[in-house]
PDB file of N, CA, C and O in Angstrom:
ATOM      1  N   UNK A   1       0.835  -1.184   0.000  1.00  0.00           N
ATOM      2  CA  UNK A   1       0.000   0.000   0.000  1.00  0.00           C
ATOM      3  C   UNK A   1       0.879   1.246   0.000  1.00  0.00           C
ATOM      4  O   UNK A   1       0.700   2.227  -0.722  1.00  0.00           O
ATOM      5  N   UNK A   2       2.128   1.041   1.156  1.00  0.00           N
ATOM      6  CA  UNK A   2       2.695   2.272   1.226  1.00  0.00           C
ATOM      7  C   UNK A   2       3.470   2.249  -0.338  1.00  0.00           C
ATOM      8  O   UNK A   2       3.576   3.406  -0.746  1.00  0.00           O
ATOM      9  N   UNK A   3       3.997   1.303  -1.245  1.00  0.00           N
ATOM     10  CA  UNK A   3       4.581   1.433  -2.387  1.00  0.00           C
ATOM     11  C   UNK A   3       3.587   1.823  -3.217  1.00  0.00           C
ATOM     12  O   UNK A   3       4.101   2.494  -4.112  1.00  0.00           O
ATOM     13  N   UNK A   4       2.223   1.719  -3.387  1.00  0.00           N
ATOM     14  CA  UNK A   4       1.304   2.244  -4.928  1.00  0.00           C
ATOM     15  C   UNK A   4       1.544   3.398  -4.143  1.00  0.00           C
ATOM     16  O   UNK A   4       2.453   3.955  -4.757  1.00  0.00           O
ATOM     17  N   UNK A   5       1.182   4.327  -2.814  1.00  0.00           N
ATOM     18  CA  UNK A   5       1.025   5.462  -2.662  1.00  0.00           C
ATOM     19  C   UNK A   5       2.056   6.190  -3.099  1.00  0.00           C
ATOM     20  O   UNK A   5       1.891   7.151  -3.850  1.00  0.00           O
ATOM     21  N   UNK A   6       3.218   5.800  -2.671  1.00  0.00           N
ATOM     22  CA  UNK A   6       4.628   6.559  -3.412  1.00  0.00           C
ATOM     23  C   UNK A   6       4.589   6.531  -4.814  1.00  0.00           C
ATOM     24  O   UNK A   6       4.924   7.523  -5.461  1.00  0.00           O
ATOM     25  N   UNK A   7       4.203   5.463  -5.361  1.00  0.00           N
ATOM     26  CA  UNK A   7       4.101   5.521  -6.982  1.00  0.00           C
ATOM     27  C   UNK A   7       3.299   6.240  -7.994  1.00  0.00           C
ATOM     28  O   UNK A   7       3.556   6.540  -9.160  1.00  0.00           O
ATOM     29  N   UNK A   8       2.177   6.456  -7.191  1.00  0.00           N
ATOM     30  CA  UNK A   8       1.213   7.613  -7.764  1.00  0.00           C
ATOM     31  C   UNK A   8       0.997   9.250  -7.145  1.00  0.00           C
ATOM     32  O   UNK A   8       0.177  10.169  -7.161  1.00  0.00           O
ATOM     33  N   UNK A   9       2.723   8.791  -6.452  1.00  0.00           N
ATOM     34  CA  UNK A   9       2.992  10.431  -5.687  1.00  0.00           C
ATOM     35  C   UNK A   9       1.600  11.028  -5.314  1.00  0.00           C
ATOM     36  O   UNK A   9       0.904  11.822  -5.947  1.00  0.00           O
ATOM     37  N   UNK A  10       1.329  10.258  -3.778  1.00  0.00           N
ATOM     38  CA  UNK A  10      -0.181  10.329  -3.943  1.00  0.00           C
ATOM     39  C   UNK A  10       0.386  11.430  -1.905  1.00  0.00           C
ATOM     40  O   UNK A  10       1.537  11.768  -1.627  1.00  0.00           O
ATOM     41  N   UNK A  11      -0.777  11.645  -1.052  1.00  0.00           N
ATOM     42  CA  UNK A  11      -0.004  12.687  -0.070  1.00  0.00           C
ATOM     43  C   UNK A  11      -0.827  12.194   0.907  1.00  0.00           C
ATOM     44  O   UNK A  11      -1.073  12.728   1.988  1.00  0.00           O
ATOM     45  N   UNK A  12      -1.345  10.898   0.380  1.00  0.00           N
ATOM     46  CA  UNK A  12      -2.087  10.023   1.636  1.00  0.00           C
ATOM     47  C   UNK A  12      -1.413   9.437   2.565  1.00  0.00           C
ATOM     48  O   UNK A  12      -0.450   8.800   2.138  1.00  0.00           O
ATOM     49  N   UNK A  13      -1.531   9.426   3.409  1.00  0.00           N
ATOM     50  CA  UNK A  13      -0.791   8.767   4.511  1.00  0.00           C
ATOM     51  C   UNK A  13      -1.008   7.119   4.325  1.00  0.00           C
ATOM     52  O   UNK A  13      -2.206   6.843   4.262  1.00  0.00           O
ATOM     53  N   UNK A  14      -0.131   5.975   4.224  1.00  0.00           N
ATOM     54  CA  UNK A  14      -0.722   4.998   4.142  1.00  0.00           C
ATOM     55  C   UNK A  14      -0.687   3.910   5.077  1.00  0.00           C
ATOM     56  O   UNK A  14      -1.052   2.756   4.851  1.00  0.00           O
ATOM     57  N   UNK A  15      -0.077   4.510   6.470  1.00  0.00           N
ATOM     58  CA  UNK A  15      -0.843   3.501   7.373  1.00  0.00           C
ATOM     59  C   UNK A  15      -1.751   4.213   8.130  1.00  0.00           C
ATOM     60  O   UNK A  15      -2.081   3.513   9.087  1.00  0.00           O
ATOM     61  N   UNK A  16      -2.348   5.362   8.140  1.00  0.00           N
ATOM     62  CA  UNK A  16      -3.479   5.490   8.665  1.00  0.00           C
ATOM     63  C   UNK A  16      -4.510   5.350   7.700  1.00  0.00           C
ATOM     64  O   UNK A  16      -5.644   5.376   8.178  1.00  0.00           O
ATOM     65  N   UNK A  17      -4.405   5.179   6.226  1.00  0.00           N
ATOM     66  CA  UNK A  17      -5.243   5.039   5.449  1.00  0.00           C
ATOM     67  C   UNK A  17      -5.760   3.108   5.564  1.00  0.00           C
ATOM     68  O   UNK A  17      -6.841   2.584   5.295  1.00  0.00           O
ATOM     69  N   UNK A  18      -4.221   2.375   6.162  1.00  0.00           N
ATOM     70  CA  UNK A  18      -4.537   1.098   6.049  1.00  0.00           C
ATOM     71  C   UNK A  18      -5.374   0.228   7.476  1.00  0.00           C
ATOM     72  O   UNK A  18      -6.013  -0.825   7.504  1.00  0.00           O
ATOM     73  N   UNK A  19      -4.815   1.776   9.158  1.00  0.00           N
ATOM     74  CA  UNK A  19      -5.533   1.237   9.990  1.00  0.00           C
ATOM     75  C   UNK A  19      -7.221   1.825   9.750  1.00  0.00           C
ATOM     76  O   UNK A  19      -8.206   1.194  10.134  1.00  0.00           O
ATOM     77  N   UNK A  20      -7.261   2.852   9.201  1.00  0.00           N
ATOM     78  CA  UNK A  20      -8.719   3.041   9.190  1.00  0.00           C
ATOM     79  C   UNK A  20      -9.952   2.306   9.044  1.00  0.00           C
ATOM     80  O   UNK A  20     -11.009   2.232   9.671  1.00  0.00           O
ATOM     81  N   UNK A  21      -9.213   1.525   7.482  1.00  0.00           N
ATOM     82  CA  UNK A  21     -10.044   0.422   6.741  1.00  0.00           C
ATOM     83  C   UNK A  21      -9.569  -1.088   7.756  1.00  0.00           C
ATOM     84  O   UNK A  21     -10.353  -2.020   7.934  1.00  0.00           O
ATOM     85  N   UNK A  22      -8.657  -1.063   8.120  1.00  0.00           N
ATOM     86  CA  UNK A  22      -8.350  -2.469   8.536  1.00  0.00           C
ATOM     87  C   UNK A  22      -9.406  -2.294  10.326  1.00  0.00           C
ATOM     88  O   UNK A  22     -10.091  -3.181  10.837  1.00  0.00           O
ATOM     89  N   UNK A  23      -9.213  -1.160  10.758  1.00  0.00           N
ATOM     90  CA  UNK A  23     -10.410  -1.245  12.013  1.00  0.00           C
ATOM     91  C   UNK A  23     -12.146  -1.201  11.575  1.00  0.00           C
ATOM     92  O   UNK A  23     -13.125  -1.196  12.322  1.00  0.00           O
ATOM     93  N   UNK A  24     -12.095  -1.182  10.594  1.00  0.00           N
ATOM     94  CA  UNK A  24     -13.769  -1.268  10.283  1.00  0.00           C
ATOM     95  C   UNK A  24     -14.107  -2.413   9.335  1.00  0.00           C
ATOM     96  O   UNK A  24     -15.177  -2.686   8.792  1.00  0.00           O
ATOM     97  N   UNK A  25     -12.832  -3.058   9.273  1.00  0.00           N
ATOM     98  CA  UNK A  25     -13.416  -4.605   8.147  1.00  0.00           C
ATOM     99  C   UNK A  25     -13.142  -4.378   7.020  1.00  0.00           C
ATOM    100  O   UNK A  25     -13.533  -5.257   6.253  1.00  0.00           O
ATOM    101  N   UNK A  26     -12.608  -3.533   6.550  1.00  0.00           N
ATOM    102  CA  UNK A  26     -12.283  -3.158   5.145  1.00  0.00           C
ATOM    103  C   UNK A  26     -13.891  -2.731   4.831  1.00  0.00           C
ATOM    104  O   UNK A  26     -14.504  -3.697   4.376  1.00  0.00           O
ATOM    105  N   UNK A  27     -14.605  -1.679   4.947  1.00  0.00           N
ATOM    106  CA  UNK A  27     -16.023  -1.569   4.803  1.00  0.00           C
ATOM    107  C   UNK A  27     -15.961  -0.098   4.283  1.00  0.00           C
ATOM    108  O   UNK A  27     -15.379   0.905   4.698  1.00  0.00           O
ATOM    109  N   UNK A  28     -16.452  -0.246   3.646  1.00  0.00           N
ATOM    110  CA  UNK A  28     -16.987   1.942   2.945  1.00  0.00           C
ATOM    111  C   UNK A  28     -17.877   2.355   3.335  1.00  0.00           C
ATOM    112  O   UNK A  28     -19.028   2.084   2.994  1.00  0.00           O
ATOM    113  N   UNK A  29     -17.525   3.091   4.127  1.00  0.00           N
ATOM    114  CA  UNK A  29     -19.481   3.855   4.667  1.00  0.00           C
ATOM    115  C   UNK A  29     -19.436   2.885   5.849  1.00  0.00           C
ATOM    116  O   UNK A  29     -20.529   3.028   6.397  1.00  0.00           O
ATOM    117  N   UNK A  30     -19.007   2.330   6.255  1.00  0.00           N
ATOM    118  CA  UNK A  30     -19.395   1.066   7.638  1.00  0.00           C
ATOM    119  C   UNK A  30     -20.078  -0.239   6.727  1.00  0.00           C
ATOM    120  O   UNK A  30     -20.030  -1.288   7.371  1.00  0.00           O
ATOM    121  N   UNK A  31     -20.566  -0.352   5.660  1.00  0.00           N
ATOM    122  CA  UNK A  31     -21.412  -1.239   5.316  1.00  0.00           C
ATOM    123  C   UNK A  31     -20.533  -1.795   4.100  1.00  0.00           C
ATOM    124  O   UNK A  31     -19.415  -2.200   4.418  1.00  0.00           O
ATOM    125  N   UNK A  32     -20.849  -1.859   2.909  1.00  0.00           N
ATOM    126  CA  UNK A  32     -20.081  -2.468   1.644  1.00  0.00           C
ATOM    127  C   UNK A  32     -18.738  -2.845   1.272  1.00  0.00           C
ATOM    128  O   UNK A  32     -18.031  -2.156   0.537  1.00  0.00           O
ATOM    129  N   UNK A  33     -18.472  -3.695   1.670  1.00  0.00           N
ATOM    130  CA  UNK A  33     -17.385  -4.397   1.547  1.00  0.00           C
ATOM    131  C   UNK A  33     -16.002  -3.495   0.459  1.00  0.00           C
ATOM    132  O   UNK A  33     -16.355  -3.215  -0.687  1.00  0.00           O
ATOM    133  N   UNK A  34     -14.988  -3.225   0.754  1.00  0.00           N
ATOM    134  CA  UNK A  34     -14.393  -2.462   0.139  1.00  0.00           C
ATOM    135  C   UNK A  34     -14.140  -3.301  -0.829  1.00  0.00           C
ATOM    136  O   UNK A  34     -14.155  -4.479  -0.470  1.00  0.00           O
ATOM    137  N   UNK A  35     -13.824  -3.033  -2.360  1.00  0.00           N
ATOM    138  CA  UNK A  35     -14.025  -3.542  -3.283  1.00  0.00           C
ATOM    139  C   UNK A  35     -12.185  -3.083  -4.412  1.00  0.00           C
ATOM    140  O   UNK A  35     -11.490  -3.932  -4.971  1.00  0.00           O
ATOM    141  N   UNK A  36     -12.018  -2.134  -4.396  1.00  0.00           N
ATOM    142  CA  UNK A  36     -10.421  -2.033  -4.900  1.00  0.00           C
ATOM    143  C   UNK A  36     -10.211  -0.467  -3.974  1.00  0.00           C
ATOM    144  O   UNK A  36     -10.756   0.637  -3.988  1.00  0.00           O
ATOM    145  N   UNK A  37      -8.858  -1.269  -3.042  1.00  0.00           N
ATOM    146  CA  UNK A  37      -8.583  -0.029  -2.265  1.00  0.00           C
ATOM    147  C   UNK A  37      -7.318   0.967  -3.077  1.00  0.00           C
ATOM    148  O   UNK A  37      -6.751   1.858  -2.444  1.00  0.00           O
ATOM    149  N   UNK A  38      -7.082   0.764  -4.103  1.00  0.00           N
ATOM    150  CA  UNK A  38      -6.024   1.675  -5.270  1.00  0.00           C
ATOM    151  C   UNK A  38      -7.075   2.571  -5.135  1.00  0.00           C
ATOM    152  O   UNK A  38      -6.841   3.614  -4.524  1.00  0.00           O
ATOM    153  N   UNK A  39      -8.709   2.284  -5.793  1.00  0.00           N
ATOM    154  CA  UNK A  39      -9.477   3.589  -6.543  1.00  0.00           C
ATOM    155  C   UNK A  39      -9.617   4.439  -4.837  1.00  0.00           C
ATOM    156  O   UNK A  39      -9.692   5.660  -4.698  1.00  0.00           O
ATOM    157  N   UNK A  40      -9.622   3.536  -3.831  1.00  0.00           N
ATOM    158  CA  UNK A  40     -10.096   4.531  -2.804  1.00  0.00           C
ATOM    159  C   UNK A  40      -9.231   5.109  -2.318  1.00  0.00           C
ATOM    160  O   UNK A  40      -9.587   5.845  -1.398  1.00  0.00           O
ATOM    161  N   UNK A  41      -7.999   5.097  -2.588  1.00  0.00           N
ATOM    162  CA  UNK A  41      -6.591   5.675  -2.749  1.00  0.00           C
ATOM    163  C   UNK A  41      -6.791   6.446  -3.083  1.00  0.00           C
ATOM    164  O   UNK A  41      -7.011   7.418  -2.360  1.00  0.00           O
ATOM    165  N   UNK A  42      -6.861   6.507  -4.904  1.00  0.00           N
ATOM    166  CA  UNK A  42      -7.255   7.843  -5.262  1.00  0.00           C
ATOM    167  C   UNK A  42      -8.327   9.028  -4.749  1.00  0.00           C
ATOM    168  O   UNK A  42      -8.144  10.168  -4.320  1.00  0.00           O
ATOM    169  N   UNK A  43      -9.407   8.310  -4.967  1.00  0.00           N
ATOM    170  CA  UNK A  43     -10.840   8.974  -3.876  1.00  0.00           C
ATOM    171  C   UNK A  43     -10.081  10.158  -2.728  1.00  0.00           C
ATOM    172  O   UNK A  43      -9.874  11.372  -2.737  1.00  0.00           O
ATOM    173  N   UNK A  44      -9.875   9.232  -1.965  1.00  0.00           N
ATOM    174  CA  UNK A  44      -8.867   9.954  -0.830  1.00  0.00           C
ATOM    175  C   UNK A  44      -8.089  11.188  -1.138  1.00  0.00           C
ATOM    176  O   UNK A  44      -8.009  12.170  -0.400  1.00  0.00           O
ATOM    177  N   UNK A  45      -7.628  11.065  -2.084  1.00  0.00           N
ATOM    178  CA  UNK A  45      -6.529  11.798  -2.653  1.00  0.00           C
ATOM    179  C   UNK A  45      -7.167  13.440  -3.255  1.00  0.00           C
ATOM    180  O   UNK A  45      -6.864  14.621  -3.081  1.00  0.00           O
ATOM    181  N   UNK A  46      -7.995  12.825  -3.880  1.00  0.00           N
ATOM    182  CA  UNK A  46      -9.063  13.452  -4.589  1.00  0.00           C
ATOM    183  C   UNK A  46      -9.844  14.536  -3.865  1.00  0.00           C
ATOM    184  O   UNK A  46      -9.991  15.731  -4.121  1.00  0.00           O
ATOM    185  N   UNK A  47     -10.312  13.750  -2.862  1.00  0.00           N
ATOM    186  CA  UNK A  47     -11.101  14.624  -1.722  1.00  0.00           C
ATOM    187  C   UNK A  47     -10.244  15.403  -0.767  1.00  0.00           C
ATOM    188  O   UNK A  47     -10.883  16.188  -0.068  1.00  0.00           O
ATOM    189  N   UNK A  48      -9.090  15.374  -0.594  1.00  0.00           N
ATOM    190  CA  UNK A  48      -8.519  16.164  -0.153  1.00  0.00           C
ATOM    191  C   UNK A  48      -8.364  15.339   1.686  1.00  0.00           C
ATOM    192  O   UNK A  48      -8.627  15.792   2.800  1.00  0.00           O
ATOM    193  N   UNK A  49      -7.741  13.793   1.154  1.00  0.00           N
ATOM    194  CA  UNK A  49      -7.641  13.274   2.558  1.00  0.00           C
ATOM    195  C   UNK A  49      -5.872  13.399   2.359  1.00  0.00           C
ATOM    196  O   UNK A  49      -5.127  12.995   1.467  1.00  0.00           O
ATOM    197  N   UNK A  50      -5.608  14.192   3.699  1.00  0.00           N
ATOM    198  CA  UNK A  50      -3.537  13.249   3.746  1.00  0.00           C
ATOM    199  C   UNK A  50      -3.683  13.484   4.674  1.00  0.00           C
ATOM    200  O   UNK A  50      -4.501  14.251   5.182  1.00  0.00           O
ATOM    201  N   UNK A  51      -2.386  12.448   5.392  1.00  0.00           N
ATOM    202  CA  UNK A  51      -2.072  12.414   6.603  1.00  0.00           C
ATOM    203  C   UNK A  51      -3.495  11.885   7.614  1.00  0.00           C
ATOM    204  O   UNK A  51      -3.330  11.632   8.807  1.00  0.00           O
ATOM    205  N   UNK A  52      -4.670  11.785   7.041  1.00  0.00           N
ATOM    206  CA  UNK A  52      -5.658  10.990   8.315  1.00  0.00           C
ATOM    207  C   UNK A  52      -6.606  12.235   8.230  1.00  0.00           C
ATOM    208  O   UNK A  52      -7.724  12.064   8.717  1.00  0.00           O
ATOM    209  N   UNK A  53      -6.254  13.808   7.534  1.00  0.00           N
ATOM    210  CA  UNK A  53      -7.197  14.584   8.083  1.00  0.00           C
ATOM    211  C   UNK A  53      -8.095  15.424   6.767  1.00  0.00           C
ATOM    212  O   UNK A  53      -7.409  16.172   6.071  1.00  0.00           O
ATOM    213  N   UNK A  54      -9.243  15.334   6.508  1.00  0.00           N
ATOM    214  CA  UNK A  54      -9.505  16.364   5.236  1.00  0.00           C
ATOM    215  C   UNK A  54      -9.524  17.710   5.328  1.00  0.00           C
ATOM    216  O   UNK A  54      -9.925  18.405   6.261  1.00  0.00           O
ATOM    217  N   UNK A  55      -9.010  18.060   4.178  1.00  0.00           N
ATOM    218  CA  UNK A  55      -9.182  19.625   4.342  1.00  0.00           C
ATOM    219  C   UNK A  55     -10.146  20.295   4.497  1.00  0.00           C
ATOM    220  O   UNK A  55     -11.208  19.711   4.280  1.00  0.00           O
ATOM    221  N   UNK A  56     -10.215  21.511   4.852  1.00  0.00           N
ATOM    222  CA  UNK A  56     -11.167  22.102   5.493  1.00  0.00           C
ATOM    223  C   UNK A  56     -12.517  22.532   4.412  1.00  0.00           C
ATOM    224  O   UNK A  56     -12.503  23.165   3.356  1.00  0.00           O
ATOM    225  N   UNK A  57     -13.171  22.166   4.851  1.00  0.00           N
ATOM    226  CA  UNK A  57     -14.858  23.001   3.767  1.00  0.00           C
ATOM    227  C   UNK A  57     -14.603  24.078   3.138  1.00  0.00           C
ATOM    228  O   UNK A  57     -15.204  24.469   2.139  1.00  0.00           O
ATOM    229  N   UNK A  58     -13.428  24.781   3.847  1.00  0.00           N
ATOM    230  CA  UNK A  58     -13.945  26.346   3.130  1.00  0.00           C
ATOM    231  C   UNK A  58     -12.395  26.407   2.942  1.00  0.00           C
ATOM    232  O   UNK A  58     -11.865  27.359   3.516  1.00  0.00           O
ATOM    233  N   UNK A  59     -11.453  25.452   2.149  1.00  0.00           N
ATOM    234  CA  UNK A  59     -10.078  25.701   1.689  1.00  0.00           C
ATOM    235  C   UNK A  59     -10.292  26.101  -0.166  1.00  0.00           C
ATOM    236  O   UNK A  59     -10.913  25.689  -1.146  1.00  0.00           O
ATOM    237  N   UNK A  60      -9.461  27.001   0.161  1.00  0.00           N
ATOM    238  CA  UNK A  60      -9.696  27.812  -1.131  1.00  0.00           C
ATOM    239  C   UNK A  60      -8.515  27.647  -2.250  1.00  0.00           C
ATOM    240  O   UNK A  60      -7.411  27.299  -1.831  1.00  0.00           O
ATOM    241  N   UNK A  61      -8.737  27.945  -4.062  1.00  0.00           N
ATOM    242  CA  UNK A  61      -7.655  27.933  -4.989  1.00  0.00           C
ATOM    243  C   UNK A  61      -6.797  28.267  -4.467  1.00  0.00           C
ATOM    244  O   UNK A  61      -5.973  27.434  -4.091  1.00  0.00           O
ATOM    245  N   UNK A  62      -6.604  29.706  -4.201  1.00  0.00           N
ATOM    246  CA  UNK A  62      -6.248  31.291  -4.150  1.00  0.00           C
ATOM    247  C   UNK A  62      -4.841  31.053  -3.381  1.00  0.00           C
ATOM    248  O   UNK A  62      -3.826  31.713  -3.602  1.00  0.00           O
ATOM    249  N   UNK A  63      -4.960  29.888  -2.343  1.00  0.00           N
ATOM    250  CA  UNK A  63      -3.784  29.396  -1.445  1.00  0.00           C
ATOM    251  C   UNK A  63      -3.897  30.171   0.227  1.00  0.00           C
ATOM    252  O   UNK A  63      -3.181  30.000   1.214  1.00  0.00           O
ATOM    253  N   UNK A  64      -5.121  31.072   0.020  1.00  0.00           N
ATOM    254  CA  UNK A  64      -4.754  31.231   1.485  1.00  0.00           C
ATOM    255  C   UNK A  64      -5.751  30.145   2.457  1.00  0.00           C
ATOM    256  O   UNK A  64      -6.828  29.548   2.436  1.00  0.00           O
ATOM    257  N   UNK A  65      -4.621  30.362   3.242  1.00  0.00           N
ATOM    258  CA  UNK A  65      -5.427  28.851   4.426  1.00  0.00           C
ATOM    259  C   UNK A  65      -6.300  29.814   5.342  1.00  0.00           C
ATOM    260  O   UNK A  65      -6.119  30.877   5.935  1.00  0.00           O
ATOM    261  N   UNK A  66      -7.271  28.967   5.170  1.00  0.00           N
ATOM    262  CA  UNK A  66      -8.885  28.884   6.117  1.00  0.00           C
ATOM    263  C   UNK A  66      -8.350  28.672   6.990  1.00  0.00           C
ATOM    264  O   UNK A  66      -8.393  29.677   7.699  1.00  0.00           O
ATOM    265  N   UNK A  67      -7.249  27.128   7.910  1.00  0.00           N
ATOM    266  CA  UNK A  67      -7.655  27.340   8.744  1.00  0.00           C
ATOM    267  C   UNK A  67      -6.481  28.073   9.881  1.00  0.00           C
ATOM    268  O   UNK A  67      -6.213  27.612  10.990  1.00  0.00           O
ATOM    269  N   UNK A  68      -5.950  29.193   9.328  1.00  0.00           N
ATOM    270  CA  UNK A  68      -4.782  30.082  10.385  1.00  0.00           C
ATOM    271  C   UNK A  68      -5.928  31.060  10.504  1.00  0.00           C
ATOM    272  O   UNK A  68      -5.883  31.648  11.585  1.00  0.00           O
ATOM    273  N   UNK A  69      -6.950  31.425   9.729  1.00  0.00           N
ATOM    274  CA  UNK A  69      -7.798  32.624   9.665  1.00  0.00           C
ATOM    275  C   UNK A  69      -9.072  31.991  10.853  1.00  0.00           C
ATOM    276  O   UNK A  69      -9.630  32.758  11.639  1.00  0.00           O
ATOM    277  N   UNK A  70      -9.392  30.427  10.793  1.00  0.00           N
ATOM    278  CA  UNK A  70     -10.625  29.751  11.882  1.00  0.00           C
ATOM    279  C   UNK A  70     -10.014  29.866  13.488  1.00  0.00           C
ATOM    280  O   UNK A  70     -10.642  30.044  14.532  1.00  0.00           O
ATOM    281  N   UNK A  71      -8.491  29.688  13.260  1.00  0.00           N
ATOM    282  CA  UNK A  71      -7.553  29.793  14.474  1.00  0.00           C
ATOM    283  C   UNK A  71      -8.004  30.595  14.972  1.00  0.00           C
ATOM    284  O   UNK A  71      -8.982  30.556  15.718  1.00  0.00           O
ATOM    285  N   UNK A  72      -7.041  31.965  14.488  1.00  0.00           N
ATOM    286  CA  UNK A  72      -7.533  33.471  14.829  1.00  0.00           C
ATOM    287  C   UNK A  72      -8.826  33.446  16.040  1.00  0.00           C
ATOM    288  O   UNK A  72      -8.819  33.389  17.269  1.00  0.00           O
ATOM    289  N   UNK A  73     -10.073  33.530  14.839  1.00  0.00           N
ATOM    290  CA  UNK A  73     -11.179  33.554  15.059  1.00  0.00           C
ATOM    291  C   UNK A  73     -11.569  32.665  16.391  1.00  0.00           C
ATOM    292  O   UNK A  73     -12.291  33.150  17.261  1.00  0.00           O
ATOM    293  N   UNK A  74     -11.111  31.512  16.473  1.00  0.00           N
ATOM    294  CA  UNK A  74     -11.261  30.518  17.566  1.00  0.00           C
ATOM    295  C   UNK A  74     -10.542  31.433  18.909  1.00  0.00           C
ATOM    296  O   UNK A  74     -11.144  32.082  19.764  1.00  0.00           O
ATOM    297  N   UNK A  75      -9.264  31.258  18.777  1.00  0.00           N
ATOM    298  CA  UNK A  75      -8.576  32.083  19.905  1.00  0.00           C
ATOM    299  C   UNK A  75      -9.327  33.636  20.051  1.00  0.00           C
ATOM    300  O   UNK A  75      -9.652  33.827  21.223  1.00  0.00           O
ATOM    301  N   UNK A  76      -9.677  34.777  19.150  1.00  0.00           N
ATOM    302  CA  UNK A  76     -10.063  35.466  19.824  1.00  0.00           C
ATOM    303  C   UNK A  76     -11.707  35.675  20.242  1.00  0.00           C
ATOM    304  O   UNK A  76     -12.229  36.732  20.598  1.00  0.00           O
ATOM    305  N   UNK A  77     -12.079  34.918  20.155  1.00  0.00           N
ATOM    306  CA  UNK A  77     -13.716  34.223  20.734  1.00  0.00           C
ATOM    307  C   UNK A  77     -13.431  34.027  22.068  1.00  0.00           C
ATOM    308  O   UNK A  77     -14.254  34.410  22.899  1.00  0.00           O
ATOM    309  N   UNK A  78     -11.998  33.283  22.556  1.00  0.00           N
ATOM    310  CA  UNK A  78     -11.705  32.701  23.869  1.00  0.00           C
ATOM    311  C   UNK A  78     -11.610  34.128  24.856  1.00  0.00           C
ATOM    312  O   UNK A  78     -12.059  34.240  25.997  1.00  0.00           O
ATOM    313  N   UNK A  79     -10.725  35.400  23.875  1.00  0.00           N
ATOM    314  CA  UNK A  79     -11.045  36.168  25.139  1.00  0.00           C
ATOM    315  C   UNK A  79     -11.773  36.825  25.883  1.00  0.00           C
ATOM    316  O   UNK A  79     -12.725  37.349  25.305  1.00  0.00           O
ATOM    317  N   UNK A  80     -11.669  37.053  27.270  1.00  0.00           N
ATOM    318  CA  UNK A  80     -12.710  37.716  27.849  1.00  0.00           C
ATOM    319  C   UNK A  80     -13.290  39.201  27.467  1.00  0.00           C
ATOM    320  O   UNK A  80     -12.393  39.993  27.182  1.00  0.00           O
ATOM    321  N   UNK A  81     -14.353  39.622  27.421  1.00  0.00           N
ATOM    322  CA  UNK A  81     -14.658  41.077  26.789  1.00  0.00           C
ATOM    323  C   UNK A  81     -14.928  41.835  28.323  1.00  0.00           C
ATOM    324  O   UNK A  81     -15.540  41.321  29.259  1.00  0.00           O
ATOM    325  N   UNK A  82     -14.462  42.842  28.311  1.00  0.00           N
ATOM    326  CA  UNK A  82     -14.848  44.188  29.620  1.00  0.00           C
ATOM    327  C   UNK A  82     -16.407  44.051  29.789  1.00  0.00           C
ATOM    328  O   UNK A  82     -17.009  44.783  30.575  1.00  0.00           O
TER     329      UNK A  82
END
């Protein structure tokens, strides 16, 4: 697994891609039997899975990151107001 991922210079992580499926039965959705895990490789890839985490809903062309700007926003929510 970890060799097709290097081969299709892919930015999936591939042992959390292999414990994910290997803790749920090899199953898609919880239910249907995984059927070729290359295409769900790609899928993954596609959708914007690496490293175990997807990118964010609101990640943009443009290159600026959503989430240093959700940070921000998170941390200054935390402080206290007068």
């Amino acid at each position: 697994m970890r060799a097709y991922c290097e081969k299709i210079q892919s930015s999936i992580d591939a042992d959390y891609f292999y414990d994910h499926y290997e803790s749920n039965g090899w199953k898609v959705g919880g239910k249907a039997p995984m059927k070729d895990w290359q295409a769900t490789v790609r899928n993954w890839e596609r959708n914007g899975y690496s490293s175990g985490r997807k990118k964010s809903k609101y990640s943009r062309k443009d290159g600026f990151d959503v989430s240093e700007y959700e940070q921000f926003i998170n941390d200054f929510s935390d402080l206290k107001r007068p």
